[in-house]
PDB file of N, CA, C and O in Angstrom:
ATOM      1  N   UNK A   1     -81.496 163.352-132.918  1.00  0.00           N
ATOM      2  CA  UNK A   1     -80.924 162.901-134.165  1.00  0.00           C
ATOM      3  C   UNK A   1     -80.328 164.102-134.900  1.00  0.00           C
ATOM      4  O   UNK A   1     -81.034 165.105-134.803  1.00  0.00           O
ATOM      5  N   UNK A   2     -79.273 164.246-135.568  1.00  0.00           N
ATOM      6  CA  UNK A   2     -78.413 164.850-135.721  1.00  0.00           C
ATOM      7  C   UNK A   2     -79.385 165.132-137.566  1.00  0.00           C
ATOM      8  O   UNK A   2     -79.700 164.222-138.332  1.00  0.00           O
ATOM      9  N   UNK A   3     -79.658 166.827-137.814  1.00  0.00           N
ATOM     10  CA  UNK A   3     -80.123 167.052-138.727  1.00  0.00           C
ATOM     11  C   UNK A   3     -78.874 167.868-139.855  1.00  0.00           C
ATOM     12  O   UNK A   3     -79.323 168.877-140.397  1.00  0.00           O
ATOM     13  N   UNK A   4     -77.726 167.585-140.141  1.00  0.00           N
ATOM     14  CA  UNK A   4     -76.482 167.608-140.409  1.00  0.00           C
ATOM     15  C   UNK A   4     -75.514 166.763-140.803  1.00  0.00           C
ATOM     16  O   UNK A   4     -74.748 166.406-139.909  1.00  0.00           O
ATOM     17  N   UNK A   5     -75.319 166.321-141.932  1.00  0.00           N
ATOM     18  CA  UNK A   5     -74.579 165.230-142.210  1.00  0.00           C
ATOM     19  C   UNK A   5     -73.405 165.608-142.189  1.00  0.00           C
ATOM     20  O   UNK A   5     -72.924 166.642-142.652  1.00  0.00           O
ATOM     21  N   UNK A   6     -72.720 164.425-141.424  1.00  0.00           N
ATOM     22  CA  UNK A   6     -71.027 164.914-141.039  1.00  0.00           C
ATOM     23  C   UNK A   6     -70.162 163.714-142.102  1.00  0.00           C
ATOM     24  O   UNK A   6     -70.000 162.505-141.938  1.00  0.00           O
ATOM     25  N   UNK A   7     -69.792 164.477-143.030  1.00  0.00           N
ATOM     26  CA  UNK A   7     -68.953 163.204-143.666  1.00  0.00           C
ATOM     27  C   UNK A   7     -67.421 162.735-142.693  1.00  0.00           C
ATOM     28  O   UNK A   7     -66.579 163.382-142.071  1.00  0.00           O
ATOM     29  N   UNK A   8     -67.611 161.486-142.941  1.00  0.00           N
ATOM     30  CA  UNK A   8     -66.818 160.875-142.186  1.00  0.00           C
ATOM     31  C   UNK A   8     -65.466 160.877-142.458  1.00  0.00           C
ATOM     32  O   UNK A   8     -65.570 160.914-143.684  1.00  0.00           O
ATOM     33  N   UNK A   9     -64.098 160.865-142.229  1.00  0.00           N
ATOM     34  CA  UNK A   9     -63.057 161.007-143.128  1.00  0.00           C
ATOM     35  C   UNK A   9     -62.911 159.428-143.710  1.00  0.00           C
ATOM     36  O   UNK A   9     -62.523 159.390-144.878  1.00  0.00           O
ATOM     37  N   UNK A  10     -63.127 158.303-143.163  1.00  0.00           N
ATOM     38  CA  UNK A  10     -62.924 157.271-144.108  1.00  0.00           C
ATOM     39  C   UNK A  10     -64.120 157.424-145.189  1.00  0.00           C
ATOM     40  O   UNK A  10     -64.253 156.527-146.020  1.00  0.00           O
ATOM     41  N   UNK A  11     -64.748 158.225-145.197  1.00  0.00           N
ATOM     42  CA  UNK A  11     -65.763 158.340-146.655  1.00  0.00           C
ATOM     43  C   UNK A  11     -65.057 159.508-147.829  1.00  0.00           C
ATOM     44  O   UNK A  11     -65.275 159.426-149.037  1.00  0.00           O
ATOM     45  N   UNK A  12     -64.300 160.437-147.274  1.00  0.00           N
ATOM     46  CA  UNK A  12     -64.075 161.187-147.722  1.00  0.00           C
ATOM     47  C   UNK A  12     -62.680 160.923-149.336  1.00  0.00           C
ATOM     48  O   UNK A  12     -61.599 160.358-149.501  1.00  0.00           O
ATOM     49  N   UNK A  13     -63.427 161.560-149.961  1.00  0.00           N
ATOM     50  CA  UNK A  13     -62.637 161.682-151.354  1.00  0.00           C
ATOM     51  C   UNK A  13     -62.424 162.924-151.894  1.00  0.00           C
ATOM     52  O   UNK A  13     -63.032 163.975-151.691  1.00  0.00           O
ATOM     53  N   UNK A  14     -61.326 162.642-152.731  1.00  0.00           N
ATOM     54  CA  UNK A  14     -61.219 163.860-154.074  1.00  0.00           C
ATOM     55  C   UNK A  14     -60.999 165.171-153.083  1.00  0.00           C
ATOM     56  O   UNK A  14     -60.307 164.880-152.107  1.00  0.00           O
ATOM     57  N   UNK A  15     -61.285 166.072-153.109  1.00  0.00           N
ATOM     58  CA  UNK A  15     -60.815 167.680-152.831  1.00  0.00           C
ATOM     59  C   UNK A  15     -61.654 167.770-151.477  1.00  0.00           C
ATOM     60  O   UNK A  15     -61.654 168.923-151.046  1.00  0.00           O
ATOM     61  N   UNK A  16     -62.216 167.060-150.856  1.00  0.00           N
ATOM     62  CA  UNK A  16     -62.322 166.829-149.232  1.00  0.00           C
ATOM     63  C   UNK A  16     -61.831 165.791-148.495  1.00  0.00           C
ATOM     64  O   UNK A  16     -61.948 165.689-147.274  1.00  0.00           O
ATOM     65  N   UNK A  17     -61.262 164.987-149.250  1.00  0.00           N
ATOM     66  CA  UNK A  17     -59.878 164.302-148.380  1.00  0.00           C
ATOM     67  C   UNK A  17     -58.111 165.244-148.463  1.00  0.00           C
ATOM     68  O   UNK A  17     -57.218 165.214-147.616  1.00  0.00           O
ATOM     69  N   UNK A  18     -58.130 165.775-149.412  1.00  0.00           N
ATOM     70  CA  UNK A  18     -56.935 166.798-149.767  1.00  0.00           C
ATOM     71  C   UNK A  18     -57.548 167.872-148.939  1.00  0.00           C
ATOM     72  O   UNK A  18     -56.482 168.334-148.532  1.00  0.00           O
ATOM     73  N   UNK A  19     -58.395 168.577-148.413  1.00  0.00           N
ATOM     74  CA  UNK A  19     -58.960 169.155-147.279  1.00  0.00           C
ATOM     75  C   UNK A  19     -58.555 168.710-145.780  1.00  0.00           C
ATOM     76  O   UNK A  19     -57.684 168.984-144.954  1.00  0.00           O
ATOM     77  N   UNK A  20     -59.390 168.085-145.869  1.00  0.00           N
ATOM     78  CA  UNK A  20     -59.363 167.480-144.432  1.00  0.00           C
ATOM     79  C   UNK A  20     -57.653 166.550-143.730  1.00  0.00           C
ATOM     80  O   UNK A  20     -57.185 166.215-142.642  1.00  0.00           O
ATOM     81  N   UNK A  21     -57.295 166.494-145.130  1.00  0.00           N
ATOM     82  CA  UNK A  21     -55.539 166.127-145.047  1.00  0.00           C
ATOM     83  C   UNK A  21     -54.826 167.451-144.638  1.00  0.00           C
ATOM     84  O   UNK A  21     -53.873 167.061-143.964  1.00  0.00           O
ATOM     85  N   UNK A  22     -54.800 168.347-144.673  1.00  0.00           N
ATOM     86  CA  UNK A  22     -54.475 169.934-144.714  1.00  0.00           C
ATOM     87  C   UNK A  22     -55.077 170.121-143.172  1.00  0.00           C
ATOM     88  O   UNK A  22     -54.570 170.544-142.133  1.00  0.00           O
ATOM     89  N   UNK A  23     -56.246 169.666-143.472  1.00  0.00           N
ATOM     90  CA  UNK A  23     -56.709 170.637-141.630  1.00  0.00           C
ATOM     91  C   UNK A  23     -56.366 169.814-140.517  1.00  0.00           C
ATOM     92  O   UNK A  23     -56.582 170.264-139.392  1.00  0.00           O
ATOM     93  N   UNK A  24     -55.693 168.288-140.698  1.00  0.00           N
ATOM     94  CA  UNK A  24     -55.020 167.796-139.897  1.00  0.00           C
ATOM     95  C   UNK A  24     -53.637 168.095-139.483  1.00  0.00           C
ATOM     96  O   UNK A  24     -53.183 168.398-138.380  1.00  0.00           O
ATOM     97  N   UNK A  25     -52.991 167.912-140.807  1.00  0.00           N
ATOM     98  CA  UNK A  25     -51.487 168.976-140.463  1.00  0.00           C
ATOM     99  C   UNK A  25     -51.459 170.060-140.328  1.00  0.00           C
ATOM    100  O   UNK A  25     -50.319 170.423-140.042  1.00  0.00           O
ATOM    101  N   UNK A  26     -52.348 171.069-140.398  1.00  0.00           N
ATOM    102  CA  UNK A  26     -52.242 172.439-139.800  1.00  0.00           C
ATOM    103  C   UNK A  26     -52.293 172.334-138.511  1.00  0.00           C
ATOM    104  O   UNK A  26     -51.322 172.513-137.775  1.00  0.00           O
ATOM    105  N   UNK A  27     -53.789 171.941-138.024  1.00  0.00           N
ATOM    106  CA  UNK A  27     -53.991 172.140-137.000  1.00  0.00           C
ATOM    107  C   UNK A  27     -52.846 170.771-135.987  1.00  0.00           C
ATOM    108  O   UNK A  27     -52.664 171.104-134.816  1.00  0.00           O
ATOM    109  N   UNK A  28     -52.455 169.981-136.231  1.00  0.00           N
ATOM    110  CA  UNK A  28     -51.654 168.894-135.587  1.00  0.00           C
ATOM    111  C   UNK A  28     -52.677 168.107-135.047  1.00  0.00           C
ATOM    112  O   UNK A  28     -52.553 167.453-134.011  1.00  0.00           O
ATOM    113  N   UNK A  29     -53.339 168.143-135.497  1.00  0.00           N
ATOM    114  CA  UNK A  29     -54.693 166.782-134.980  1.00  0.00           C
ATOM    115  C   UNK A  29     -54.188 165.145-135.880  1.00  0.00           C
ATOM    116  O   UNK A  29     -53.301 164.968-136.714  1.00  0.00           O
ATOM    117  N   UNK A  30     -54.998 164.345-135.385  1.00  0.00           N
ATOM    118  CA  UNK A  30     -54.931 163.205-136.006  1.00  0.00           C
ATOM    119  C   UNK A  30     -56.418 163.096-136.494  1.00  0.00           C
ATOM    120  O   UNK A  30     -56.777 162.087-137.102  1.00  0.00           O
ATOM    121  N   UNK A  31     -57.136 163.948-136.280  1.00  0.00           N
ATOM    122  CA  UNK A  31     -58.824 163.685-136.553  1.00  0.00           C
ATOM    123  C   UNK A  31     -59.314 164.905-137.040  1.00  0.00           C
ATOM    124  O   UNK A  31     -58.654 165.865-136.642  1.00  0.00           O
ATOM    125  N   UNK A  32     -60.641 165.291-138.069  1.00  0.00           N
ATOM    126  CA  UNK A  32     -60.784 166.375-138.458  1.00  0.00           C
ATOM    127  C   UNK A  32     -61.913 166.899-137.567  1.00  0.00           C
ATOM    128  O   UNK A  32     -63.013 166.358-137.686  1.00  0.00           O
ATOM    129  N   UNK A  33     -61.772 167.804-136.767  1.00  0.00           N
ATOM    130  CA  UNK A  33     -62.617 168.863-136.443  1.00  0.00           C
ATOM    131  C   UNK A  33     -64.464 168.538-136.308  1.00  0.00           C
ATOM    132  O   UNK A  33     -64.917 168.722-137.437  1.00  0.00           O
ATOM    133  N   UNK A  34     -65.290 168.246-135.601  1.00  0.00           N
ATOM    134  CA  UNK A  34     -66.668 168.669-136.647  1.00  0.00           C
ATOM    135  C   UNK A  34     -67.267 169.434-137.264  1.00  0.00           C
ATOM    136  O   UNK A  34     -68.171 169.148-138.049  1.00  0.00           O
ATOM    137  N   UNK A  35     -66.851 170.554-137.004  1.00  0.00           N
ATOM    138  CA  UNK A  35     -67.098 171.824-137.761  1.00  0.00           C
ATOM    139  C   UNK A  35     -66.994 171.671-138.810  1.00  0.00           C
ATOM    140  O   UNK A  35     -67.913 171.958-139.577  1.00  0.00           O
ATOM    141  N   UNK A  36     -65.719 171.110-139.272  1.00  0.00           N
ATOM    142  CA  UNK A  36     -65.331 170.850-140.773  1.00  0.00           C
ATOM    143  C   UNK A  36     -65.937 169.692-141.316  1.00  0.00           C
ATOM    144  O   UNK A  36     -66.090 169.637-142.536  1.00  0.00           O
ATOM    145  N   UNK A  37     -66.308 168.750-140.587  1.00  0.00           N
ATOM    146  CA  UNK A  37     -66.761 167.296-141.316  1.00  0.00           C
ATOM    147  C   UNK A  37     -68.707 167.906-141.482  1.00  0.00           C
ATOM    148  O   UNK A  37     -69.376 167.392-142.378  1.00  0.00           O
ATOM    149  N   UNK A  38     -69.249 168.785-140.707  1.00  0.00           N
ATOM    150  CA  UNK A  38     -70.449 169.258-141.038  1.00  0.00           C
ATOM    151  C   UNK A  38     -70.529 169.566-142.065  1.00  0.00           C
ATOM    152  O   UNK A  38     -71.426 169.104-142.770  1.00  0.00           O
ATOM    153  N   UNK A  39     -69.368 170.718-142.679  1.00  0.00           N
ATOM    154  CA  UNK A  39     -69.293 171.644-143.716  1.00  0.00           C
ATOM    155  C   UNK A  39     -69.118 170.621-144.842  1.00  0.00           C
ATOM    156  O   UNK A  39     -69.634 170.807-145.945  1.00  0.00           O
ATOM    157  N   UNK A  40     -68.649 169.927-144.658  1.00  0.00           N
ATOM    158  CA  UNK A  40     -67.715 168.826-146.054  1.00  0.00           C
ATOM    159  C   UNK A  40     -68.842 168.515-146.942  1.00  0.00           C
ATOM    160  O   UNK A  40     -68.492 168.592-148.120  1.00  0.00           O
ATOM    161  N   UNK A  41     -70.054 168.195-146.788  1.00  0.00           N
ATOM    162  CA  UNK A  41     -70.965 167.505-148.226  1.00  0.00           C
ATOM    163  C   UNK A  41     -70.945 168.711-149.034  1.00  0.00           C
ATOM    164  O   UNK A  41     -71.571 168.456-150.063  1.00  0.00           O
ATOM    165  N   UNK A  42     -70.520 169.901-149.047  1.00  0.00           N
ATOM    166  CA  UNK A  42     -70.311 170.674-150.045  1.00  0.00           C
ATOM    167  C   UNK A  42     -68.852 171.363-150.270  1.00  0.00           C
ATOM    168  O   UNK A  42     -68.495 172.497-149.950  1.00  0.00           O
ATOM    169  N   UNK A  43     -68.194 170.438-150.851  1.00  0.00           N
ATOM    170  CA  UNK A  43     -66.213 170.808-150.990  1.00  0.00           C
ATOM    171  C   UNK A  43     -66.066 172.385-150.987  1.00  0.00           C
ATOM    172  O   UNK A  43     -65.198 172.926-150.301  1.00  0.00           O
ATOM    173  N   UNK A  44     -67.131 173.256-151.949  1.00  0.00           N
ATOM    174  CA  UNK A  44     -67.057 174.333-151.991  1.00  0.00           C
ATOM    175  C   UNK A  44     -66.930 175.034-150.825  1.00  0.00           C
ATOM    176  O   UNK A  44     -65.966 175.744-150.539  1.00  0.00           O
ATOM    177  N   UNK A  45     -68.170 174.785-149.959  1.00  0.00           N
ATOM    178  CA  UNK A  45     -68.399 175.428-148.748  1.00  0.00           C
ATOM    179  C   UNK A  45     -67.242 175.158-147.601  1.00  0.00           C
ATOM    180  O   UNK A  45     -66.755 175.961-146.806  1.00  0.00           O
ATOM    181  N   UNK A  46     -66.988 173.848-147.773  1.00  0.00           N
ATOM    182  CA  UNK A  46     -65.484 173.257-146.999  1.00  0.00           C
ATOM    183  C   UNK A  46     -64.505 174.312-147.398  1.00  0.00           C
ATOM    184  O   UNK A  46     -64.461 175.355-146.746  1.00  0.00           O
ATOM    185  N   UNK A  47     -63.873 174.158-148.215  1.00  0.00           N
ATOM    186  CA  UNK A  47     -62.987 175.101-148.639  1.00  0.00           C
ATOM    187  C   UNK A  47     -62.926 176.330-148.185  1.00  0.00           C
ATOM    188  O   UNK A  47     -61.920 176.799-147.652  1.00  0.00           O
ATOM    189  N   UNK A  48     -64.135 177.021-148.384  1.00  0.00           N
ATOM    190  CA  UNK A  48     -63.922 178.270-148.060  1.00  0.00           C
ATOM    191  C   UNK A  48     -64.050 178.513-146.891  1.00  0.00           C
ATOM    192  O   UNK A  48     -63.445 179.555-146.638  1.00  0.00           O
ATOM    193  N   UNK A  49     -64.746 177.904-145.629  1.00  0.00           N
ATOM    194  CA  UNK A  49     -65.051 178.001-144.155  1.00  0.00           C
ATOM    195  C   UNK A  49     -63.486 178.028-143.904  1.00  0.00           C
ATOM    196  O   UNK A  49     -62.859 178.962-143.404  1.00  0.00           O
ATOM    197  N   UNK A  50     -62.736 176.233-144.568  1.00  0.00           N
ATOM    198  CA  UNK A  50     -61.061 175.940-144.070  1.00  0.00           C
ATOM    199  C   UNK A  50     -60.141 177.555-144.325  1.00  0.00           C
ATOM    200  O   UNK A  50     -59.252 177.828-143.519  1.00  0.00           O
ATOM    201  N   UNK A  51     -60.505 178.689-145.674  1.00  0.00           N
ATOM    202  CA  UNK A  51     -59.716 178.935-145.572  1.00  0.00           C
ATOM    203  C   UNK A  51     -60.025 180.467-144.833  1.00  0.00           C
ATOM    204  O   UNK A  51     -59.180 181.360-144.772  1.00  0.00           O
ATOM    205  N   UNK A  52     -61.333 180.559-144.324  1.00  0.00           N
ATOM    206  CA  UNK A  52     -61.754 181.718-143.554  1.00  0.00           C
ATOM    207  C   UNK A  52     -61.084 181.383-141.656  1.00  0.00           C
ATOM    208  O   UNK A  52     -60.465 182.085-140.856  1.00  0.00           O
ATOM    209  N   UNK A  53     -61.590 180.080-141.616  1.00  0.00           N
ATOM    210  CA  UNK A  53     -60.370 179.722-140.532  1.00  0.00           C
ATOM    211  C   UNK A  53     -59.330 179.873-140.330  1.00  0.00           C
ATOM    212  O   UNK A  53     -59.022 180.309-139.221  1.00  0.00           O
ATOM    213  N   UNK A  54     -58.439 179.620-141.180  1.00  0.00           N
ATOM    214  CA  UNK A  54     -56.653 179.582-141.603  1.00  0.00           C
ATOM    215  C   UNK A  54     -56.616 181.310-141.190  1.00  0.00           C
ATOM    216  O   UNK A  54     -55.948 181.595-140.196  1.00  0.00           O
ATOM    217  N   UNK A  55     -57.173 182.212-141.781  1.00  0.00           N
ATOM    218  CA  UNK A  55     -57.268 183.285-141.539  1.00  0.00           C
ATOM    219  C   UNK A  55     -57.360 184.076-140.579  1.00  0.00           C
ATOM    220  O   UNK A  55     -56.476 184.923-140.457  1.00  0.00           O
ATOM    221  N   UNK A  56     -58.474 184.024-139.609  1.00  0.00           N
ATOM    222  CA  UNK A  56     -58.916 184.008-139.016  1.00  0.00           C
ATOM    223  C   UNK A  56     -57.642 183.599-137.501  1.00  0.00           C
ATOM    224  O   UNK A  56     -57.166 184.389-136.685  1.00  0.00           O
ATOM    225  N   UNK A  57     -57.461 182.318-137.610  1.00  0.00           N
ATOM    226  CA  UNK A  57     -56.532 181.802-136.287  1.00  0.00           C
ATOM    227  C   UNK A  57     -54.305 182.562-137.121  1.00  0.00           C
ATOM    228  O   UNK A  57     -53.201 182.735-136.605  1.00  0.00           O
ATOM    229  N   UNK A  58     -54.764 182.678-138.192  1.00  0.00           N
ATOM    230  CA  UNK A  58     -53.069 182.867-138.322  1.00  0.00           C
ATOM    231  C   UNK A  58     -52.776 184.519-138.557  1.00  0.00           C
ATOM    232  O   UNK A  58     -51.704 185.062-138.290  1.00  0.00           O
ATOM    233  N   UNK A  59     -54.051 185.241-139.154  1.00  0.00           N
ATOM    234  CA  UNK A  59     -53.758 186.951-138.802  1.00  0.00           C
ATOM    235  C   UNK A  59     -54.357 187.421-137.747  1.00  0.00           C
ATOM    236  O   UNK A  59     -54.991 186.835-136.869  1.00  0.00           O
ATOM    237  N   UNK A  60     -54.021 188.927-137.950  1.00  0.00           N
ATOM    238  CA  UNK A  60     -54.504 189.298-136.169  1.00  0.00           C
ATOM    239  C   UNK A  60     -53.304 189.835-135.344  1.00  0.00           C
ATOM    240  O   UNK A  60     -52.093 189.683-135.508  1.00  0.00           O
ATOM    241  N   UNK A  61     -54.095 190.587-134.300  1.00  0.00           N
ATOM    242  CA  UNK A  61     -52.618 190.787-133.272  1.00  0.00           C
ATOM    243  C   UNK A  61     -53.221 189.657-132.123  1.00  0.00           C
ATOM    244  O   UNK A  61     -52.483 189.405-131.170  1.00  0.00           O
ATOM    245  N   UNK A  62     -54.441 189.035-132.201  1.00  0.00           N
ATOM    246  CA  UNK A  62     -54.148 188.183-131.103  1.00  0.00           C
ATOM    247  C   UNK A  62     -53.354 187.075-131.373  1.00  0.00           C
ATOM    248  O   UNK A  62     -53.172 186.968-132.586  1.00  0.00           O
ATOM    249  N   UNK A  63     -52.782 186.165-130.685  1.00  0.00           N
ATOM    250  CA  UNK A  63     -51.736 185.460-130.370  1.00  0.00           C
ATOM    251  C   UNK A  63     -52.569 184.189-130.890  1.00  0.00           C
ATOM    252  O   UNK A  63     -53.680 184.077-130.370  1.00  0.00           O
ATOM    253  N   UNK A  64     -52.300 183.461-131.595  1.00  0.00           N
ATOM    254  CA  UNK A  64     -52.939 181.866-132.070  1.00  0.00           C
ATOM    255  C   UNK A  64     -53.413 180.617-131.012  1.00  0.00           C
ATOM    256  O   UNK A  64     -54.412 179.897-131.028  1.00  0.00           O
ATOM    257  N   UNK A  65     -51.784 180.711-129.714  1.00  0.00           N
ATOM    258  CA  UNK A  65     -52.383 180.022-128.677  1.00  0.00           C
ATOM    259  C   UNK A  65     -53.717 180.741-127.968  1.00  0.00           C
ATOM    260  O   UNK A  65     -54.480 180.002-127.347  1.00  0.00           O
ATOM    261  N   UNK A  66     -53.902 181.645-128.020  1.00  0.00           N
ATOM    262  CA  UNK A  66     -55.272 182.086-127.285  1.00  0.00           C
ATOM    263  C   UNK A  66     -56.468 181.962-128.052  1.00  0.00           C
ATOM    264  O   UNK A  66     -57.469 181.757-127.365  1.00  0.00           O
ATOM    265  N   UNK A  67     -56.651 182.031-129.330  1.00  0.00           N
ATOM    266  CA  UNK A  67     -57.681 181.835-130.086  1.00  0.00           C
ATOM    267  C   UNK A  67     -58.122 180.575-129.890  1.00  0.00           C
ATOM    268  O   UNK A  67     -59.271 180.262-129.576  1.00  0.00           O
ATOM    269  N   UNK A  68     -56.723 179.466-130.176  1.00  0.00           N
ATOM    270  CA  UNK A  68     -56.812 178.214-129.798  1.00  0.00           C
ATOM    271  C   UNK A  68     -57.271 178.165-128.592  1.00  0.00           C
ATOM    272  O   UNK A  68     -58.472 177.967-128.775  1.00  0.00           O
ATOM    273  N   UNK A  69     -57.067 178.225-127.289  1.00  0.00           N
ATOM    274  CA  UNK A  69     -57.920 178.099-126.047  1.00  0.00           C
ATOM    275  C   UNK A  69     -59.526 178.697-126.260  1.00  0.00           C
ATOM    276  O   UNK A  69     -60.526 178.083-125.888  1.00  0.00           O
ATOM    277  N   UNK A  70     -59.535 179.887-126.869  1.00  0.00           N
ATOM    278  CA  UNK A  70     -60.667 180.544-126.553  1.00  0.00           C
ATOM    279  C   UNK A  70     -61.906 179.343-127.564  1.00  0.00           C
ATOM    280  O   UNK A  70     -62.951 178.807-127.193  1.00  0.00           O
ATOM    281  N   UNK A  71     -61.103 179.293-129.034  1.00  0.00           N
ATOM    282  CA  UNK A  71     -61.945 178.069-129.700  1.00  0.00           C
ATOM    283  C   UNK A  71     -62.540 177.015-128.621  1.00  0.00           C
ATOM    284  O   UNK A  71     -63.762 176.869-128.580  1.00  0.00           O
ATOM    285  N   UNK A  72     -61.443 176.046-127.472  1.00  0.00           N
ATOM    286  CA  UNK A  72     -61.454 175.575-126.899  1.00  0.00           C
ATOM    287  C   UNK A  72     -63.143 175.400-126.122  1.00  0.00           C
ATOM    288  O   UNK A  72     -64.084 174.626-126.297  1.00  0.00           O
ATOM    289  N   UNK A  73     -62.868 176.614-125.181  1.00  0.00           N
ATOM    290  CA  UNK A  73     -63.492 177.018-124.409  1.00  0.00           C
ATOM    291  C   UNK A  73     -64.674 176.677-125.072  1.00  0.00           C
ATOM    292  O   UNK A  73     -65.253 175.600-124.933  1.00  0.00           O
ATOM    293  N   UNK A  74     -65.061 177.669-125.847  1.00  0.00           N
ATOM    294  CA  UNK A  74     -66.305 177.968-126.617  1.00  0.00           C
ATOM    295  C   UNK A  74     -67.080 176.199-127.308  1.00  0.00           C
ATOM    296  O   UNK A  74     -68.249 175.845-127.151  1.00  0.00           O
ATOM    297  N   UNK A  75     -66.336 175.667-127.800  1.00  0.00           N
ATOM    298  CA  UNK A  75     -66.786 174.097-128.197  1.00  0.00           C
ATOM    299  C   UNK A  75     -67.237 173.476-126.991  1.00  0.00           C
ATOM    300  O   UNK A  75     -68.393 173.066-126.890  1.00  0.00           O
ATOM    301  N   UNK A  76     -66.285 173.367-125.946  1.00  0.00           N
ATOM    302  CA  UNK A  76     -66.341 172.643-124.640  1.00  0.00           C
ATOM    303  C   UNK A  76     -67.756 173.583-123.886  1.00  0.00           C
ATOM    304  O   UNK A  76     -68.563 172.861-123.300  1.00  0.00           O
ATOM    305  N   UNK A  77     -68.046 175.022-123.885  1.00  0.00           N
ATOM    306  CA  UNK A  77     -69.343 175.195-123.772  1.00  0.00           C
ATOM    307  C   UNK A  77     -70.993 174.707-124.287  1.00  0.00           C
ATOM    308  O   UNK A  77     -72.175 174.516-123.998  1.00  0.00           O
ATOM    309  N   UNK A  78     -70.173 174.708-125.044  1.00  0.00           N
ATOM    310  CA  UNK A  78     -71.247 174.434-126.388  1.00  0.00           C
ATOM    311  C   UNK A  78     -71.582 172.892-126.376  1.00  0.00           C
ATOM    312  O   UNK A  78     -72.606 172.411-126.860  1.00  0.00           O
ATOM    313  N   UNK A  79     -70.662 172.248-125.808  1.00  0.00           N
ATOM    314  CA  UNK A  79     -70.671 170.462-125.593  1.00  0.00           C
ATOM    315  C   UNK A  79     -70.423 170.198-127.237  1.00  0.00           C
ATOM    316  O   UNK A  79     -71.381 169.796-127.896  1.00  0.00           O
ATOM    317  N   UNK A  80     -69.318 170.395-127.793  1.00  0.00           N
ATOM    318  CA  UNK A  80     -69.363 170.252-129.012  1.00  0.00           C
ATOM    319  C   UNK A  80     -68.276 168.371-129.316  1.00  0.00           C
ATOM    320  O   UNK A  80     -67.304 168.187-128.583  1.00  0.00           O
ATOM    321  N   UNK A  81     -68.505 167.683-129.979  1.00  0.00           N
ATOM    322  CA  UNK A  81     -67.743 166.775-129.778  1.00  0.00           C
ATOM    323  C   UNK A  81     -66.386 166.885-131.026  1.00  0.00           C
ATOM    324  O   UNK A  81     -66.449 167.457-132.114  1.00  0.00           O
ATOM    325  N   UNK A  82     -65.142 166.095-130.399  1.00  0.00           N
ATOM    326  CA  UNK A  82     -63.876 166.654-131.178  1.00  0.00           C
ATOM    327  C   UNK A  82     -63.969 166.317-132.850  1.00  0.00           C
ATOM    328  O   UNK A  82     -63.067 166.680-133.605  1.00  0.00           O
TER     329      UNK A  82
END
């Protein structure tokens, strides 16, 4: 049993639906992440994880498609679900 509440995006309101609206068109998903729906019962903490991410995958000299794979990798180890 999952000790982590994942808000759902049809639950989601106010400044974690304007979130999770953002981390869909960034990332080109149609669905938000779980990482991010873990983080969400606290908008604050959402926020700032979304924008340590944004960071994170868009500076750097590594290349974004590889972070993106390596993210990949690492979830798909981890058995993480999308």
């Amino acid at each position: 049993m999952p000790t982590i509440h994942l808000v759902a995006e049809r639950a989601a309101t106010g400044r974690v639906r304007e979130i999770y609206d953002e981390i869909k068109a960034v990332l080109g998903t149609s669905f938000v992440p779980v990482n991010f729906r873990a983080a969400a019962h606290n908008p604050d903490h959402l926020e700032a994880y979304w924008r340590q991410y944004k960071s994170i995958m868009e500076e750097g000299s590594v290349a974004k498609p590889i972070k993106e794979i390596l993210a990949m990798v690492v979830s798909a180890l981890n058995n993480c679900e999308p």
